[in-house]
C-alpha positions as CSV (number, residue, x, y, z in Angstrom):
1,X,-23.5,3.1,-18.5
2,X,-22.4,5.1,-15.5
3,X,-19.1,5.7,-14.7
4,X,-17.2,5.4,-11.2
5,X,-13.6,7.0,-10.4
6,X,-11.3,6.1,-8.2
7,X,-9.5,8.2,-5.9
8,X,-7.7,9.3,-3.3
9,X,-9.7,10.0,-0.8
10,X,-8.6,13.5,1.5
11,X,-4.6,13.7,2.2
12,X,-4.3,10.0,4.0
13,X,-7.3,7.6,3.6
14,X,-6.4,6.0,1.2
15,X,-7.8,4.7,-2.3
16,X,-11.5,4.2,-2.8
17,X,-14.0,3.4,-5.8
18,X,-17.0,6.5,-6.5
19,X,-20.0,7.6,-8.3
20,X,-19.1,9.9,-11.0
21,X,-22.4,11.2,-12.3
22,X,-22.0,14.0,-15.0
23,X,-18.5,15.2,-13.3
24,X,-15.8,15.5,-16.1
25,X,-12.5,15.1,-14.7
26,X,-9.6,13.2,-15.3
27,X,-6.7,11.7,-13.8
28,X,-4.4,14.5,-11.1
29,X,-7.8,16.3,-10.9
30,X,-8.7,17.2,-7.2
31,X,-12.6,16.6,-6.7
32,X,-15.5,17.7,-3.9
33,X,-17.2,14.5,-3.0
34,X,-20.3,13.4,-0.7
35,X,-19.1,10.9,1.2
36,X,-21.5,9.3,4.1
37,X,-22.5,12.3,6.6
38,X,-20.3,15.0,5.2
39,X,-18.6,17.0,2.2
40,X,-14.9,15.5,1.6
41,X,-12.3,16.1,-1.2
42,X,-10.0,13.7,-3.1
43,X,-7.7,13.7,-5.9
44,X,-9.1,11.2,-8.8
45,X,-6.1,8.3,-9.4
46,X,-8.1,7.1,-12.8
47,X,-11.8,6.6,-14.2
48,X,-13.3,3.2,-15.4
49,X,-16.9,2.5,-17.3
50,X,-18.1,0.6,-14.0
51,X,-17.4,-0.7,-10.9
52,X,-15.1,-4.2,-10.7
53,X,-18.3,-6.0,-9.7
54,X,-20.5,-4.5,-12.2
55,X,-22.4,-2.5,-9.3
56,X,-23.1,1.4,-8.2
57,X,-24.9,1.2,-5.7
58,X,-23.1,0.1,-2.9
59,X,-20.1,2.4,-3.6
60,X,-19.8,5.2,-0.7
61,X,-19.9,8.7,-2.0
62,X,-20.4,10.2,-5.4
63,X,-18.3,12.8,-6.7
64,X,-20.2,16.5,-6.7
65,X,-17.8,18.4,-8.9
66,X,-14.3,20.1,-9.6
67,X,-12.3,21.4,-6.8
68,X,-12.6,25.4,-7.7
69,X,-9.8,28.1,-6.5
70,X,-11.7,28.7,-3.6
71,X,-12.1,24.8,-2.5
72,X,-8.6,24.3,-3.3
73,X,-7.6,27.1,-0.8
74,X,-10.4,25.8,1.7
75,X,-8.5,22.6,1.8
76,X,-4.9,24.5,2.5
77,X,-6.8,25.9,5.4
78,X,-8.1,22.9,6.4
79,X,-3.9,21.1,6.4
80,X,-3.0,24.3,9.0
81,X,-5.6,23.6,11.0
82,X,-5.0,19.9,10.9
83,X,-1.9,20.5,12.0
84,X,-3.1,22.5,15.5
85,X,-5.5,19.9,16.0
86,X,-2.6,17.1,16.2
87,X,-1.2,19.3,18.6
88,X,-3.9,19.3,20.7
89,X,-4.9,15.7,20.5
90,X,-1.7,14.5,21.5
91,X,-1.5,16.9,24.6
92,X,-4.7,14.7,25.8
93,X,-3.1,11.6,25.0
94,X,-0.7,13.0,27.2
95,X,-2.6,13.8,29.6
96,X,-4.7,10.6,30.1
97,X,-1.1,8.5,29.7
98,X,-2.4,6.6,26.6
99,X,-0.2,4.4,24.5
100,X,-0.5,5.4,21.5
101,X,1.6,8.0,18.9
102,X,-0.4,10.2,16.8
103,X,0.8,10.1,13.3
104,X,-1.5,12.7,11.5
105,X,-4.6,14.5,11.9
106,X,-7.3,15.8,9.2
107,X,-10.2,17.6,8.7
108,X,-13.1,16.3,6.1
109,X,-13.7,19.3,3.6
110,X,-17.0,20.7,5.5
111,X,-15.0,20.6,8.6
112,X,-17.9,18.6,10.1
113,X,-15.3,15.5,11.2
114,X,-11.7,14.8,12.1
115,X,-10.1,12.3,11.7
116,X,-7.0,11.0,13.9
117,X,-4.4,8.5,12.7
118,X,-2.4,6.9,15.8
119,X,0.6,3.6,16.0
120,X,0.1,2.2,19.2
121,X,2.2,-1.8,20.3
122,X,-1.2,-2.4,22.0
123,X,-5.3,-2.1,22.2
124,X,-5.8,1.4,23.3
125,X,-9.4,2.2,24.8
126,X,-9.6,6.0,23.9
127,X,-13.2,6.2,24.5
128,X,-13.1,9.7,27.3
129,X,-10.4,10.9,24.3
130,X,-13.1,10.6,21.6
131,X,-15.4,12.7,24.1
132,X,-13.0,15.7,24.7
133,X,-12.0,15.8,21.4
134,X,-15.5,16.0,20.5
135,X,-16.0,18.9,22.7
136,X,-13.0,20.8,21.4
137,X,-13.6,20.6,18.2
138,X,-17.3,20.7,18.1
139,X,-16.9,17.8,15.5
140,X,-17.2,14.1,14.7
141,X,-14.1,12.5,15.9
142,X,-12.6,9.1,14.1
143,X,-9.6,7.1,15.8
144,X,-7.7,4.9,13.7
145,X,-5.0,2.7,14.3
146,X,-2.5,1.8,11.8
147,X,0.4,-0.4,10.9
148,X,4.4,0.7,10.1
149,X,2.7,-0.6,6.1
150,X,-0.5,2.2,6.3
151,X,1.8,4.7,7.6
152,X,4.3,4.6,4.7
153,X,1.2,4.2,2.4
154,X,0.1,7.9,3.8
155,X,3.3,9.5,4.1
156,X,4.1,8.4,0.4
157,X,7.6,8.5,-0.8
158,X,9.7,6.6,-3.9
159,X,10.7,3.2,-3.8
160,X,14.3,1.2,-4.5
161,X,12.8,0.9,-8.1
162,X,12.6,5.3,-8.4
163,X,8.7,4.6,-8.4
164,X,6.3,5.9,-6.4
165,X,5.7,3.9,-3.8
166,X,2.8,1.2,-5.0
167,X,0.5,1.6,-1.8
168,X,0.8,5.4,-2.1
169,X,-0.2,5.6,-5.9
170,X,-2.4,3.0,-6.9
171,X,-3.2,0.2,-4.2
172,X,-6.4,-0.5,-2.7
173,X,-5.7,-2.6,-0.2
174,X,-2.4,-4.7,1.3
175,X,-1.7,-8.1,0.1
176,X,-0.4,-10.9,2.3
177,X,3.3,-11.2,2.2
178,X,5.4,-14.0,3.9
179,X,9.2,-14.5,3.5
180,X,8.4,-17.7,2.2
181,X,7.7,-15.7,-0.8
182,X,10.9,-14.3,-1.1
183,X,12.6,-17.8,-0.7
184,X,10.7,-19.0,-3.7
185,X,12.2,-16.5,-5.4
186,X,15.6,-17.4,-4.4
187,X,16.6,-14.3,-2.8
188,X,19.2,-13.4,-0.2
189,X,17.1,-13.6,3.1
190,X,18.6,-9.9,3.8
191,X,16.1,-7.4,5.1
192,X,17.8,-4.7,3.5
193,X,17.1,-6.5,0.1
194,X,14.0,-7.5,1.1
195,X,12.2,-4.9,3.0
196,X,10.7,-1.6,1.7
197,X,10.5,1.7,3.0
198,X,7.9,0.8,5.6
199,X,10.6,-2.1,7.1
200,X,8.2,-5.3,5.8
201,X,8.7,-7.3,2.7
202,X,8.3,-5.2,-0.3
203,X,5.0,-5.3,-1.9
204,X,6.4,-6.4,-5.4
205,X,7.0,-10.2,-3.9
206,X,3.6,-10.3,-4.2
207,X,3.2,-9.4,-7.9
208,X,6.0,-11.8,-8.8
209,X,5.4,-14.6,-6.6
210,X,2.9,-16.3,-8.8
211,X,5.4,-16.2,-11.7
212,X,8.3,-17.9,-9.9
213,X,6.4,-20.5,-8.8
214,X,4.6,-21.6,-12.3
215,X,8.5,-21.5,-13.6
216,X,9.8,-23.4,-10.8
217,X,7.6,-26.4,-11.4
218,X,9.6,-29.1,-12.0
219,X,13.4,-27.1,-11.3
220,X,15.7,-28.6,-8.9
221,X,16.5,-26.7,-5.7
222,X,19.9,-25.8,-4.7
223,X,22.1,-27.8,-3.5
224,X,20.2,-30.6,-5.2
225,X,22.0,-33.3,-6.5
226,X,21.4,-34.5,-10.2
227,X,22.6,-35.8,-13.5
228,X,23.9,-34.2,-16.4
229,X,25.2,-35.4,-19.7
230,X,29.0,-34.2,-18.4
231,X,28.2,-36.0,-15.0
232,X,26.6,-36.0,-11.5
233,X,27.0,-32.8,-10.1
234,X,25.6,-30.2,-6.9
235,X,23.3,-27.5,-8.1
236,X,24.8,-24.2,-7.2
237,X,22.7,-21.9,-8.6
238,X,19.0,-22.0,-10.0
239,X,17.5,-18.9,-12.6
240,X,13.9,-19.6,-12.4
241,X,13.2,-16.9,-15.2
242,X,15.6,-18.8,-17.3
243,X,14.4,-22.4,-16.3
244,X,18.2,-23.0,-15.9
245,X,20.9,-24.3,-13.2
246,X,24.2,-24.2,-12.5
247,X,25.8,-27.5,-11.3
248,X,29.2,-27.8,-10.1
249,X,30.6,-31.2,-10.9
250,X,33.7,-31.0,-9.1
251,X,37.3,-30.6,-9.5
252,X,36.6,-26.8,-10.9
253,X,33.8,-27.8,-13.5
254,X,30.4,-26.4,-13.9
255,X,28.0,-27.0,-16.5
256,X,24.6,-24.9,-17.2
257,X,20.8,-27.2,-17.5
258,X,18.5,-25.5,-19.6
259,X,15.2,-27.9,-19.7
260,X,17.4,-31.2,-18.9
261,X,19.8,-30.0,-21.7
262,X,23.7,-29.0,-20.3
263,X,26.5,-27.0,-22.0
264,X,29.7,-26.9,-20.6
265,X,30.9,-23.3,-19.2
């Protein structure tokens, strides 16, 4: 059976799924790829016996072998020159009075594209931009725009949790998040508790959301009103994990439900 790697494609595109052929490599390893029309590099993230799907070959590049000394200092040239390219991108974006911020630049391995990543608040037709930058570099020029969440996903950085952030080191794509999420899980609506490092809703709702609403099946909501064996009472607080409340009967009194059964606090 063939094997496909994923990785990390160049410094900022992200994760994506490739044909491994006879490479040995493992996981931290930085690869030479042949990606579409030209020669790119990527670090591998982890290996796996075949693609999700079962299928080869759709997958968009195949991996051509290790990264050797020289590559690896090919690609340090390439970040320098990246950098000077940024430079002169944004002094045409300047100059045509676009709105839009450029957030990185970088160069595929073979130098035969670069690629331009830009935040704009609207549609930006950069059409005459792609054209000069086309001519000054004497390369294929890509534009994309991303979001406050792909931006933190390419910058990278640690998380409230002291992980890596998840959409630097292992996501493939974003998952829909909603604060209705973090409701469900009965968590202060507070954006500083809420939000990661990109300012949305932390990706982890997601993962847990499922969870908390299988165990909430069936749990009263707070501020619910319902019967105990000590009495009617308000329910304060709910522990979904738990499957357990905490009703406040009055005059000073609580009492903790666990499956319909109280004890008194």
């Amino acid at each position: 059976m063939e094997k496909v790697v994923q990785i990390h494609l160049g410094e900022y595109r992200g994760l994506g799924l490739y044909n491994l052929k006879d490479v040995e490599c493992k996981r931290g390893d930085m690869v030479i790829l042949s990606v579409e029309r030209s020669t790119e590099y990527g670090k591998v993230v982890c290996e796996l016996e075949a693609s999700p799907d079962g299928r080869i070959e759709n997958l968009p590049g195949k991996v051509i072998r290790l990264a050797s000394v020289e590559d690896l200092n090919r690609i340090a040239r390439n970040k320098e020159k990246a950098k000077e390219a940024v430079a002169a991108c944004e002094k045409k974006v300047a100059e045509q009075k676009l709105s839009m911020k450029i957030v990185h630049g970088e160069y595929s391995f073979d130098n035969s594209k670069v690629v331009f990543f830009f935040i704009s608040e609207e549609r930006v037709d950069f059409r005459n931009l792609v054209k000069e930058l086309a001519g000054l570099f004497h390369a294929r020029i890509e534009l994309k725009q991303i979001g406050v969440r792909d931006q933190a996903k390419s910058v990278g950085g640690v998380g409230c949790c002291g992980r890596v952030l998840c959409c630097t080191s292992y996501m493939r794509e974003f998952i829909p998040l909603t604060i209705k999420m973090a409701k469900e899980q009965d968590l202060p609506i507070n954006p500083s508790r809420i939000s990661g490092v990109c300012g949305r809703i932390k990706c982890c709702m997601g993962y847990e959301f499922p969870l908390y609403k299988q165990y909430a099946k069936g749990m009263p909501k707070r501020g619910a009103k319902i019967n105990t064996p000590q009495g009617k009472g308000e329910v304060v607080d709910v522990n979904y994990l738990e499957r357990s409340v905490k009703v406040d009967l009055g005059e000073g009194k609580t009492t903790k439900v666990i499956f319909g059964q109280g004890s008194d606090e």
